[in-house]
N, C-alpha and C positions, 0 to 999 in steps of 0.2 A: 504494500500500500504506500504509495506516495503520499505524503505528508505537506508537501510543499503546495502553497494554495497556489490556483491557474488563477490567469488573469481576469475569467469573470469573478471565479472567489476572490479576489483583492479587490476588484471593483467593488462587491456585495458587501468586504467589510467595510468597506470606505466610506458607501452608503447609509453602513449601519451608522458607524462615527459618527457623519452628519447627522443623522437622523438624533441622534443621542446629545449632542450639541445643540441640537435646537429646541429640542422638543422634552425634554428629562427638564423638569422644574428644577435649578440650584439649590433651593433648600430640599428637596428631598433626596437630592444627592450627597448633601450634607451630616444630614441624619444617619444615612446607611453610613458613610465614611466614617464615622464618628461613633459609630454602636449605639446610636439611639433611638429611643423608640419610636414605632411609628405609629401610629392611628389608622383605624379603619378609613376616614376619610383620605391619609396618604395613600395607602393601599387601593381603595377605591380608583384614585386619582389616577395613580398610574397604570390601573386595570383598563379604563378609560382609551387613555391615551394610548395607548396601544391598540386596542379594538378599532380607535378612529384611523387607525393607520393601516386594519388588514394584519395589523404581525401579532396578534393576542397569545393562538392557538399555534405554536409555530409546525405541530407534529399532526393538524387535522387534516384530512383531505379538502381539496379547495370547494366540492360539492358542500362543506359543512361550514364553511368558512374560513379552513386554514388556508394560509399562504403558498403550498404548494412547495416547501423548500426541500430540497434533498439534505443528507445526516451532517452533512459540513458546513452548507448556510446555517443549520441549528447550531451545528457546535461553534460556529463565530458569533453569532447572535447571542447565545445567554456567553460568552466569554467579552464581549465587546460590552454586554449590560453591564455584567460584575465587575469591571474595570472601571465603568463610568460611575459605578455607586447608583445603578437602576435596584428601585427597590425588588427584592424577589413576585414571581407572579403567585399570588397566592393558590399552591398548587389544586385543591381538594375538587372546583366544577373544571378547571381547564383540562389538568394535567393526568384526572383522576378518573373523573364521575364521565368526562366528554368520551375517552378511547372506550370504556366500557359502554357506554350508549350506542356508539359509532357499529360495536362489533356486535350486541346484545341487546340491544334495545328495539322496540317496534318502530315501524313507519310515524306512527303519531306521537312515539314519545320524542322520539328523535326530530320532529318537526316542532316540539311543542317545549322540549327543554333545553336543546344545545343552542338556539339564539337565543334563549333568557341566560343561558351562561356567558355568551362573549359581552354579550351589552351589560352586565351587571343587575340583571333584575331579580337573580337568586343568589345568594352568596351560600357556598355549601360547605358542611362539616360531614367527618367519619365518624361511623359507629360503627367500628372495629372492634376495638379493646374492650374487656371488661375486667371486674377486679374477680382475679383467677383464671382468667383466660386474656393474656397478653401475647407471649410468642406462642405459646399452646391455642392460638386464635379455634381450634376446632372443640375446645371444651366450653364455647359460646354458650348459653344459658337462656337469653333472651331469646321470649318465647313467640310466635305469632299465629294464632288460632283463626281460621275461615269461620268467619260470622257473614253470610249472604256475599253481597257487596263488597264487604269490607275484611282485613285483618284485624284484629284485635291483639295489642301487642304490649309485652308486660316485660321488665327487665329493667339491667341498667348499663349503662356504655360510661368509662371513663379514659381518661387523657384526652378530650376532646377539644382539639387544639381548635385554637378563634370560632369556638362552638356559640358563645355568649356576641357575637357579630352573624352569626349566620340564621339565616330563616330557614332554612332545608339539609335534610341529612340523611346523605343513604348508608344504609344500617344493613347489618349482618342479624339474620335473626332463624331461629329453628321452630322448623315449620313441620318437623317431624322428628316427635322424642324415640319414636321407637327404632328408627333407622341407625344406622352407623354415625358414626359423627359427624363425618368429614359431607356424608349425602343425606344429611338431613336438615339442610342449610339454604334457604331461601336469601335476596338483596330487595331490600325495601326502601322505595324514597319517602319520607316522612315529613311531613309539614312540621317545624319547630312550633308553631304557633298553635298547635291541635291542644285540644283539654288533656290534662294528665301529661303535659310533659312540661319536666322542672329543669332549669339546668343552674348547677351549684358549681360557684369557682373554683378551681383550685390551685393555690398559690406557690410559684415554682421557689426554687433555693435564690434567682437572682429577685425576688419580690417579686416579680410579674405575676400578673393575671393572664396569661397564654392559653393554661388548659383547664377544661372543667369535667365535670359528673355531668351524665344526663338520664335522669330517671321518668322511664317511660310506668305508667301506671291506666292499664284500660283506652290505652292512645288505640284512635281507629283510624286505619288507612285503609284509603277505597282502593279494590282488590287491584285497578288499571298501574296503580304504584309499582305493581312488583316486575320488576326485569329480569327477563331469560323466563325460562320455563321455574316452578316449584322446586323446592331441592336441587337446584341449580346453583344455588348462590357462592358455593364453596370452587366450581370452577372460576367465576366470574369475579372472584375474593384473590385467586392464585393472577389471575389475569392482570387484575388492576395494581395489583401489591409489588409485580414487576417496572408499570412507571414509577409506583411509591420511590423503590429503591433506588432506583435508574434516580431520581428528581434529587432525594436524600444524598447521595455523592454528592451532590455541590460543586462540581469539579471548576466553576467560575467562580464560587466565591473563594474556593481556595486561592485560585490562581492572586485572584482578588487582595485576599489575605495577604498572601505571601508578600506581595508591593510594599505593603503597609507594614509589613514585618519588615521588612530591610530599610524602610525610609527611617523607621523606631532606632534600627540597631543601628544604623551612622550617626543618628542628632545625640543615640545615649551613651556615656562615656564610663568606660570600666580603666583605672590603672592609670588612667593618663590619656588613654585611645579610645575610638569608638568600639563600639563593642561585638561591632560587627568582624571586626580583627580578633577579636578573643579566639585562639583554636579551636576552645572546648565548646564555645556558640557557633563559633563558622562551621562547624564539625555539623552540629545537629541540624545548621540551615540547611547546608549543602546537601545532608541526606536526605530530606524532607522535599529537598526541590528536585530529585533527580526520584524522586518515589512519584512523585506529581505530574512527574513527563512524563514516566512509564502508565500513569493513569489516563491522562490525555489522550494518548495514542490505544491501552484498551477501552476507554470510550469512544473513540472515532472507529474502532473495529466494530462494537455494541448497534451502532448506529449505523454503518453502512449493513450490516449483516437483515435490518429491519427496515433497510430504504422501502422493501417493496411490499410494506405496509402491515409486517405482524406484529407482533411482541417484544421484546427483550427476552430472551429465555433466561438457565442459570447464572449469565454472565454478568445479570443485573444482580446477583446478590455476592459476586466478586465486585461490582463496583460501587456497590454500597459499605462492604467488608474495607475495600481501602481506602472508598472516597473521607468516609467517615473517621477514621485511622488518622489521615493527614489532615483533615481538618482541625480534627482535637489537637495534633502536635502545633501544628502551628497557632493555632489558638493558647496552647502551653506556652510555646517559645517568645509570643508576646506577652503575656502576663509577667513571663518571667524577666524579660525586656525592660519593660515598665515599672520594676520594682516596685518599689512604695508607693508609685502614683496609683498601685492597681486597687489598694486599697481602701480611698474613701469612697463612702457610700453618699453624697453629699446632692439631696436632691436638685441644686443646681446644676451641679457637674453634670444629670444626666438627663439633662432637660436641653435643648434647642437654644435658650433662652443663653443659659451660666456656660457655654460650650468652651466661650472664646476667653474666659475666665477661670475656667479649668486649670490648675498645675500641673506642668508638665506633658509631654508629647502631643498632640494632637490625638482625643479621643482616648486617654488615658485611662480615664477616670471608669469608662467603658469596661477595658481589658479582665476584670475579674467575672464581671456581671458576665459578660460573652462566654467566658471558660466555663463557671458553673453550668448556662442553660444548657451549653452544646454538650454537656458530657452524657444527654438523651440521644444523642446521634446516633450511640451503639445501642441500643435499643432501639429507636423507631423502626418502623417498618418490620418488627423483628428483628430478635436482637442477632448480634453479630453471631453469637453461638450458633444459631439456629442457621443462619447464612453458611456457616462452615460446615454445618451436616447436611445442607440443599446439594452443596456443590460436592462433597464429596460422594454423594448419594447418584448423582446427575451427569459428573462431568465424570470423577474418577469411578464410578464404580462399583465403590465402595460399601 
């Protein structure tokens, strides 16, 4: 595989640049650069702005509104966003809920909810997880019973990331106790706003409000909600959990990252020198960036392997295994960078507002708060464990 982009891929990124120059608001590039939070309405914003432009869905087919790009315009596009400090596309209706409709979904669901996903008319949460069934996703609990019309659906879902911003949430739920596990698994879209459904915060290690509980009690969904055939859900769970991981690599915000970690390690001085001269740091940069490149080019294989239009198979949970790996180190190596600036918790420092009054490096103040959240990265999507017995099970054999 030639790696070297052609001249319309240079053109393409060049385009993106511009587009990224003109069109990415400064302060919400600021924000991301800076580790600080963003708001539904940033997120929104840039959901937006994107959709206006055709580039929202980068991986849809153009029948459904994607852009029509092959796996290298993608892979320049989220690496050209995360360089500009484009905030992430909030993955759960584009990157998630959209390929599973595209492949599994009716004519009318398909006409009736993938353009309320690019225009922002629905914002979507996952009901995956529950408490006792997280990487064990097949010891699911939550129950949904045929009443006429409708399901009747009883249960609870937690780690429900920006659950408390979303109106809609397609759910895992078991639709047949007496079955095996794994096939007695239906995928339900649920309206957040139905009676009997509650959702409770839950507050992460850096303070954040990110993820919640979502406690379904007597929730009825009209039966046209459920996608794929009945006890289906569990192909449709393996299907989708391939973009999960494929997204979770992050391999732009590393790239991202890593700038940001070198711009740290020249302005911080260890001994007399920057500290980017230190052996025992230049040691762990340098192998962290040469792990990165070898991740770049298995993702640009990942990707050409599904140009013509299927899945990610096991190689998405080797690039979840390592995307997540490097991200956490570099996210370590700046904390550790930052010394004592990592430490206050100082709610100016991590506000928009006290940014430029912040001590020390640019977005300093950030560096702990980032470590703590990301160290869920080996967990989401299944934890890494679980990724190392996919692939050994799948690729080696084993």
């Amino acid at each position: 595989m030639d790696l070297r982009l052609s001249p319309d891929e240079s053109a393409f990124r060049d385009a993106v640049r511009a587009f990224l120059r003109d069109e990415l608001p400064p302060e919400l590039a600021t924000k991301v650069r800076q580790g600080l939070r963003l708001t539904r309405d940033d997120m929104a914003r840039w959901h937006a702005i994107l959709h206006a432009r055709g580039w929202l869905a980068s991986h849809w087919p153009r029948e459904w509104g994607g852009p029509g790009w092959g796996p290298v315009q993608r892979f320049i596009f989220e690496n050209e966003c995360a360089l500009a400090g484009a905030p992430r596309i909030v993955p759960f209706g584009v990157n998630m809920l959209g390929p599973v409709l595209i492949k599994y979904g009716s004519e009318p669901q398909k006409r009736h909810w993938l353009p309320r996903i690019l225009d922002g008319s629905d914002w979507w949460c996952q009901g995956y997880s529950e408490p006792g069934a997280g990487s064990d996703l097949a010891s699911l609990k939550t129950t949904a019973v045929r009443d006429g019309d409708h399901y009747v659906v009883n249960g609870q879902k937690t780690w429900t990331t920006l659950g408390h911003y979303a109106n809609r949430m397609f759910c895992l739920v078991r639709t047949d106790r007496n079955a095996k596990p794994q096939e007695g698994i239906s995928f339900l879209l649920i309206d957040l706003d139905s009676p009997g459904v509650e959702v409770r915060p839950i507050i992460t290690l850096d303070g954040e409000h990110e993820v919640n509980e979502v406690f379904l009690t007597d929730v009825r969904v009209p039966a046209d909600r459920l996608v794929g055939a009945e006890n289906q859900g569990w192909t449709i769970a393996k299907y989708l959990l391939t973009y999960e991981r494929t997204n979770i690599a992050g391999i732009g915000f590393s790239v991202a990252g890593l700038e940001r970690l070198k711009v740290i390690a020249r302005a911080v001085h260890k001994g007399g020198r920057p500290l980017i001269e230190d052996p025992l740091f230049a040691a762990r940069l340098a192998r962290v960036e040469i792990e990165l490149e070898n991740l770049k080019t298995t993702n640009l294989r990942v990707l050409a392997a599904v140009a013509g239009g299927g899945a990610p198979g096991p190689q998405s949970s080797l690039l979840k295994i390592l995307g997540t790996q490097v991200r956490q180190e570099i996210l370590s190596l700046t904390r550790r960078a930052v010394g004592p600036y990592a430490l206050p918790w100082i709610e100016a420092a991590l506000t928009l507002e006290g940014a430029d009054q912040a001590v020390g490096p640019a977005g300093a103040a950030s560096a702990a708060a980032q470590y703590f959240n990301y160290r869920k990265l080996s967990i989401f999507g299944g934890s890494n464990e679980i990724q190392k017995n996919i692939v050994a099970k799948t690729v080696l054999g084993l």
